[in-house]
N, C-alpha and C positions, 0 to 999 in steps of 0.2 A: 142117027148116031147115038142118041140118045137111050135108044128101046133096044140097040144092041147092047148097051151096056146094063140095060137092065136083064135083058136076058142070060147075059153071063153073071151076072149075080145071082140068079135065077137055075142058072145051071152048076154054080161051081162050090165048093166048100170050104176051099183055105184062100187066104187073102194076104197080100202083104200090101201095107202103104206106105208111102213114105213120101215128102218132098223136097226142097232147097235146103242147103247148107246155111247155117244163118238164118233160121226159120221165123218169121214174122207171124202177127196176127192171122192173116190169111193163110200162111200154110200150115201152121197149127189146128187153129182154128176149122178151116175144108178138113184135113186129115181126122181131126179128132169125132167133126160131126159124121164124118164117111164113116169111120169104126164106130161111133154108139149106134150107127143105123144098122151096118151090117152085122154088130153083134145082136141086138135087137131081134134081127131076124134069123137066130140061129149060126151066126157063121163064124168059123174058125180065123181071127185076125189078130195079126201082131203090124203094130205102128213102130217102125223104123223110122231115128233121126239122128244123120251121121254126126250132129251135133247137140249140143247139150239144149236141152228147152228153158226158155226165158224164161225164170221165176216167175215175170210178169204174167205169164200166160197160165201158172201151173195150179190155176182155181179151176180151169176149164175140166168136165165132166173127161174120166179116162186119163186126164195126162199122167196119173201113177203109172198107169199101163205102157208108159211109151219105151222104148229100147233104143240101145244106143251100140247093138251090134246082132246082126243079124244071125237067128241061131241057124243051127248046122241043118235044115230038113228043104223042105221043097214044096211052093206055095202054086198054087192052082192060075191064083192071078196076082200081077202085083199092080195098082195105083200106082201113079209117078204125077203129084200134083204141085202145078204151080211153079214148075222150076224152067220154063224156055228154053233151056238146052240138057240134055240129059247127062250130062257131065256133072253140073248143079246137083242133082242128087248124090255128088258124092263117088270116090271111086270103088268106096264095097257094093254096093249095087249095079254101080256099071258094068264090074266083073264078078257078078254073081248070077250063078249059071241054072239055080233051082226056083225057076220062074217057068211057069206053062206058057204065057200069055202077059204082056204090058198094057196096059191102060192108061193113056195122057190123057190127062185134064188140065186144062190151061188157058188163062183169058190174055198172057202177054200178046204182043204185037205182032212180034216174030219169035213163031215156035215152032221146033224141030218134030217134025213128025216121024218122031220115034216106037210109037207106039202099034199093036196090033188095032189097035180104033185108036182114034186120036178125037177129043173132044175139043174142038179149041173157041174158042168167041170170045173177041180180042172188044169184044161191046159190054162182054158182060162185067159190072164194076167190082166184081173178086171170085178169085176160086170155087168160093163159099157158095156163092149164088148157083156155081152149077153145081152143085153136090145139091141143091135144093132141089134144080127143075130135076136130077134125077129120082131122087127120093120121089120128090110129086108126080111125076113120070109113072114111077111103078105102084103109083096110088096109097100109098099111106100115110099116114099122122106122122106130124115131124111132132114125137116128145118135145119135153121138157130140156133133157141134156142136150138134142140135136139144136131144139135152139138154139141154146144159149152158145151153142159155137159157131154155128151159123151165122149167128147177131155180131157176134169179137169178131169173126172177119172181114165181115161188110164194114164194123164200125172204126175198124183200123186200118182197113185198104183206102177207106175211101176221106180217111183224116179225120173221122168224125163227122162226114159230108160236108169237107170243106173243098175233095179236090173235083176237077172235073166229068171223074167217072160215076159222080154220085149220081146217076141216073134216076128214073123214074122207078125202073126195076127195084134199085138200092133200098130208095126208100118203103117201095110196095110189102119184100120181101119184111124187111128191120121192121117194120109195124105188125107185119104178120105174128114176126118171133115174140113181140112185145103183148100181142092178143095171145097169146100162151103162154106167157108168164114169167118172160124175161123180166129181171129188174133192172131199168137202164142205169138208175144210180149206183148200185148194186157192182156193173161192171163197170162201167166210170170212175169209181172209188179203184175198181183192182186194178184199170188201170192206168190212170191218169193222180190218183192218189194216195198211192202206198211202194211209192218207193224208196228203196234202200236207201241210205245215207251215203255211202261207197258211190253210186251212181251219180249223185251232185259231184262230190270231190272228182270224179272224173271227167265229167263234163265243164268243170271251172276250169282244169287243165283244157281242154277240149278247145273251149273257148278264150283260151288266152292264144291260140294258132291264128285265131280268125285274122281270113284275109279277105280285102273286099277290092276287087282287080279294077282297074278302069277301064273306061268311066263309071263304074257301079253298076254292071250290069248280071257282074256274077261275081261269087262269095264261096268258101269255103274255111272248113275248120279240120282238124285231122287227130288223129290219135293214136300212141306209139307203142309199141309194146313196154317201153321203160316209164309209160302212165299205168297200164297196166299193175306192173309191178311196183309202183309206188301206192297205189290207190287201194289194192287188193281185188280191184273189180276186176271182170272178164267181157268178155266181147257182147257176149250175148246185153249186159247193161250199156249199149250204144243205139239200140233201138230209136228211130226216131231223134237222133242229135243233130241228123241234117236239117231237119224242120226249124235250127238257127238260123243259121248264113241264109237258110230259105223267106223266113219273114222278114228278115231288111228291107227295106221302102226302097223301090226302083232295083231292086235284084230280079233278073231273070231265070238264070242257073243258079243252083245250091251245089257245091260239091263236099264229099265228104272221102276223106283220106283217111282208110283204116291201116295199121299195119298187120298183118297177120302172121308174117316170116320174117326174118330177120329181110329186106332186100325184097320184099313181096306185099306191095297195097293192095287193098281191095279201092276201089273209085265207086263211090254212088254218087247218081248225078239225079237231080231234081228240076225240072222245069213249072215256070209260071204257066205254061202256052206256048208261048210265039217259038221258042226253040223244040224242036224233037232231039232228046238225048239219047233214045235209043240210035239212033242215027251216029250220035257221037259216040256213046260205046259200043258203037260195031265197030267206028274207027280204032278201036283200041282189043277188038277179037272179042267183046261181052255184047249184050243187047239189054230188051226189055220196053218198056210199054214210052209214049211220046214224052209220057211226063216222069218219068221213074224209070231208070237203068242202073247199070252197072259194069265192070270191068274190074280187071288184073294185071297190076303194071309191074316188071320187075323195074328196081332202080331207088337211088336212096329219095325222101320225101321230096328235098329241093327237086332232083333233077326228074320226079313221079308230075310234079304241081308245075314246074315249066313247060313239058312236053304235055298236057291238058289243057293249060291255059293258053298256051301258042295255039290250040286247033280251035280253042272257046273262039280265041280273038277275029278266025277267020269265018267263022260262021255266025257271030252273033252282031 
């Protein structure tokens, strides 16, 4: 799977990539080290994000370059990394019809094999990692920039290697980056200590929701668009806020209620282990990895966090 996709790199010239809505460390991160590699190599690439990129992430080599609508021409292949269902990319690229060829890349659990190759290794601990073996696949030096993007999505998929996809890979890879000249303090500072002011004030709202459901085995915080609007923050500043209700002593699940529409949550669900959430957010039409999923509920918050917490109660 792999050498095909090196081949088609190999053969083709214009590239579009792109992945999830609500884009995280890792699909940033894979996306941005895929375009310095394929620029690198000559190739015509535009990075497509139906959403706007986390300031926190906007030190990463290329992210000027990223777009937030796709121009009007027609691209040889498009990447589609990291998003488990092809909907997640968004609906301008669903129904955009100037694509030769799709390429899935994806380590979720359960992933829709949408793609003309589909790369998927639900083993591997981030996106990032396969944008590495393919890079190393087609035998060249990962730079300096490929690193350091390569490194932000292993070292934020995997908590800082706190969860348990920090595999042996993880760490193999992230020492590799760091023999070439990543600086770990460096991206530690960008980011885990340089955030905005706006992003506490909303996260204090955040955390005045917490609920911690009995017997204490699952927790959740949520956040409204009238926090939003009071805070000045944007969604993209909720990164990582489920990692609360998640560290509570004897919590299993973490849940996090975003609003996005007026009458429209987003549900990320977090597990210690013992529960599979993607399990739970299939019950709900969303999926994602044992420890890490998500879903879409319509419904106001009370009656969004009732009908989650009634299915938590039956399974956990």
């Amino acid at each position: 799977m792999i050498n095909s996709i090196v081949q088609e790199i190999a053969a083709n010239r214009s590239f579009l990539i792109t992945t999830h809505e609500n884009p995280d460390g890792d699909a940033v991160g894979s996306s941005l080290a895929l375009a310095c590699y394929l620029r690198q190599q000559g190739k015509d690439v535009t990075v497509y994000l139906c959403d706007s990129l986390p300031e926190l992430y906007a030190f990463l080599p290329q992210a000027g370059t990223v777009v937030h609508s796709i121009p009007p021409r027609t691209y040889d292949i498009c990447f589609v990394l990291d998003v488990g269902e092809f909907r997640r990319a968004g609906q301008e690229i669903t129904a955009f019809q100037g694509v030769g060829k799709f390429i899935n890349v994806d380590h979720h659990l359960h992933c829709e094999n949408f793609g003309a190759i589909n790369l998927i290794d639900s083993t591997a601990c981030a996106t990032g990692a396969l944008i590495y073996r393919i890079i190393k696949a087609a035998g060249d030096e990962i730079d300096l920039d490929q690193a350091l993007c390569i490194y932000t999505a292993i070292i934020t998929d995997t908590g800082s290697f706190r969860y348990s996809n920090a595999n042996p890979e993880a760490f193999a890879i992230a020492g590799e980056m760091v023999a070439r000249g990543v600086n770990t303090w460096a991206v530690a500072e960008k980011l885990y200590e340089s955030q905005p002011k706006i992003r506490l004030e909303l996260l204090a709202l955040a955390l005045s929701t917490l609920v911690v459901a009995e017997p204490g085995h699952c927790a959740s915080i949520a956040v409204t668009l009238d926090m939003y609007e009071k805070t000045g923050a944007g969604p993209e500043l909720t990164d990582g806020f489920i990692n609360y209700p998640r560290s509570i002593g004897g919590v299993e699940v973490a849940l996090f209620f975003r609003e996005v529409n007026p009458g429209l949550f987003k549900v990320g669900f977090r597990s210690k282990g013992k529960v599979n959430v993607a399990e739970l957010a299939a019950a709900f039409g969303g999926g994602g990895h044992h420890n890490a999923a998500g879903c879409s509920i319509y419904g106001t918050l009370d009656l969004v966090k009732e009908q989650v917490f009634a299915h938590l109660q039956r399974i956990c």
